[in-house]
Phi, psi and omega in degrees: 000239180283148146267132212278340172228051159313134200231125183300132163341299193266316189258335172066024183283122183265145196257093168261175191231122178236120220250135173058203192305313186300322182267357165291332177318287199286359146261008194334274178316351181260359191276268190334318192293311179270005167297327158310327173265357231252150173262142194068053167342127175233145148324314161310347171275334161347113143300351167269349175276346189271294201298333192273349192276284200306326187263009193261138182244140201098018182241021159262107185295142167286167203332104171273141131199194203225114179272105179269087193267140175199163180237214198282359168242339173206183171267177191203357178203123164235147189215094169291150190187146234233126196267161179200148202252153177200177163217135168261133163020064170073356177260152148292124162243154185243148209224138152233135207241184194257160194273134160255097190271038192207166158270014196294345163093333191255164136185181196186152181270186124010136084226123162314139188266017181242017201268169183203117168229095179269126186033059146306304175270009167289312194299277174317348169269322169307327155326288198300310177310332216284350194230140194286322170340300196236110176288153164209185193208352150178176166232159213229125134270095199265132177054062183250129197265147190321307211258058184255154143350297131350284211296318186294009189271302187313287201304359181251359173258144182247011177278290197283141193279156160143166215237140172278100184250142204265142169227337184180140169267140166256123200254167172192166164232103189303132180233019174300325224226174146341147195286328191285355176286317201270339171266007168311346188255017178261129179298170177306312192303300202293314193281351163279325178273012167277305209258060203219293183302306177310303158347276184312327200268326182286330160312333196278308218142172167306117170277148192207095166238152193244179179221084190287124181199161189041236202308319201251028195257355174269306155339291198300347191276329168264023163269355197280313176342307210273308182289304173311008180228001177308314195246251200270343193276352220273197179276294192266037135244233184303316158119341176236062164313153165326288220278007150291342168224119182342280199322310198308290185301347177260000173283328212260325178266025168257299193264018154286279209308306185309318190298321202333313197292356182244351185068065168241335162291123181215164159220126184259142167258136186223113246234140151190113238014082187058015214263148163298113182253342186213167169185122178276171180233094176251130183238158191260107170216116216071231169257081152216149177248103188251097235264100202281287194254137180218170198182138187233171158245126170314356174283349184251348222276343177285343186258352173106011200285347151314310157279000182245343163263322159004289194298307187263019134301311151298335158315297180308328217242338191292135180090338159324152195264311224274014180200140199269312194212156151224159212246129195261006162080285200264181155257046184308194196252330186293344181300325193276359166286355166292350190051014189293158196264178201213170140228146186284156228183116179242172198239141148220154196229100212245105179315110172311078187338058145207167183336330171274316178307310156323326195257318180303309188296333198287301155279344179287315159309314157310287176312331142341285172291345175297278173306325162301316173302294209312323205281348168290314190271317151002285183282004175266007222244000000 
């Protein structure tokens, strides 16, 4: 299979391989270690979140594996990644790509940040070549955010070929300061009508949010449920509410109770006599507030309750010491009535020094400049 003390040419970095749940088990503690260190800390770097998937069930994949990099004192890189056969415009290719167990839009390896790896992924595709199992023609690191681990990697090689494609922005909001500091960039207008719709809502009966955490966080998850399946995600729209599909729904109570045990898993509720009308899933990780899933009930959809428990989330947490941003994960359209700040969030693509790789690149690169032309003269029209 892998050799288990492969040693980098050049960095003299030794490489191991540990494959699927049983090898994510046996680093547990060296995963938790460089998770202390790691740069641009993400939820998605989380060992409870790889561990609440990987235990879900039917949602653990055949080769997976977990890639150790370290040198004479630590480990300094973990990189999951996961191999899969596909065909591009009719060819088969074989790709190792980094594992995304999610729709959450971001992801990332491993790396400490106090570490300097120069053509880290020249050295490693040679790694990779060396064992005949698995042929490959690149690897594709899908949704890697500007400061993620992956783009500082990328950007420190000067080697290895490959192309950096824009694929979608991840939105946040700074909650470093005051709730009016952090909504000061909100026109008058959009902060008058929350508090009109708030108004209007208080007329109904008791208005009430709550922030559900420990003993009461299993009550709130099935009121979150019971709101996420209310409206269009529900059985007579799209379908895909949680709790319509079994794997899913056993990710979200898998990775409720493990957070639960660190208080990092919270759910808020936003009530009106005593009934849910909207409700979010949020998970903490480091100083960032990470808001995975949200739901409203459309019956409600003229006041806004989405946008009304939002606000009072910005209420709560603005100005807390213990926290810096809170992060809407993905970039949907609905994020910018919020003015919220962005980071660009990319496809790379790191090419196998051979005669396919070569051809994969060659084209993946035409296509680009095709769609970057088309989309310029688009935006000029």
């Amino acid at each position: 299979m892998f050799d288990q003390n492969y040693i980098l040419s050049i960095s003299k970095l030794q490489v191991q391989a540990k494959e699927g749940l049983q090898g994510l088990y046996n680093i547990e503690s060296r995963w938790k270690e460089l998770e202390k260190k790691t740069v641009s800390p993400s939820f998605v770097q989380g060992y409870e979140w790889l561990e609440s998937y990987l235990e879900s069930k039917g949602l653990s994949p055949d080769n997976l594996w977990f890639f150790i990099v370290s040198n004479e004192i630590e480990d300094v890189i973990i990189l999951p990644l996961i191999y899969v056969t596909d065909r591009v415009y009719g060819l088969p290719v074989r790709i190792w790509q980094i594992f995304w167990p999610n729709d959450m839009g971001i992801n990332d390896v491993l790396l400490a940040k106090h570490i300097t790896t120069e053509n880290f992924f020249d050295e490693f595709v040679a790694y990779l070549r060396c064992n005949s199992k698995y042929p490959f023609d690149y690897i594709l690191m899908k949704n890697a955010a500007d400061h993620s681990g992956v783009t500082t990697l990328i950007q420190a090689d000067r080697k290895v070929n490959y192309l950096r494609i824009f694929d979608h922005e991840s939105k946040y909001i700074e909650i470093k300061d005051t709730y009016d500091k952090t909504t000061e960039r909100l026109s008058g207008k959009y902060k008058r009508n929350l508090r009109r719709k708030y108004k209007k809502l208080e007329q109904s009966g008791e208005v009430i949010f709550t922030n559900a955490l420990d003993s009461d966080l299993d009550d709130a998850f099935n009121d979150f449920l019971k709101v996420e399946s209310s409206g269009w995600k529900g059985t007579s729209g799209v379908g895909t509410a949680i709790i319509l599909n079994p794997r899913m729904l056993d990710f979200y109570t898998k990775l409720k109770d493990k957070n639960a045990l660190t208080g990092n898993c919270f759910i808020q509720l936003f009530k009106v006599n005593e009934v849910s009308i909207a409700a979010q899933f949020c998970l903490i990780y480091k100083n960032c507030i990470n808001l995975l899933k949200i739901g409203f009930d459309e019956n409600y959809s003229n006041i806004s309750p989405g946008a009304l428990i939002l606000n009072e989330t910005l209420k709560y947490f603005s100005g807390n010491p213990n926290f810096n941003k809170l992060s809407f994960v993905t970039g949907a359209e609905w994020n910018d009535a919020w003015m919220p700040k962005s980071e660009n969030v990319y496809s790379i693509y790191i090419f196998n020094d051979t005669i396919r790789g070569f051809l994969f690149f060659v084209m993946y690169r035409l296509k680009n400049k095709i769609k970057r032309k088309y989309f310029n003269k688009t935006n000029r029209r």
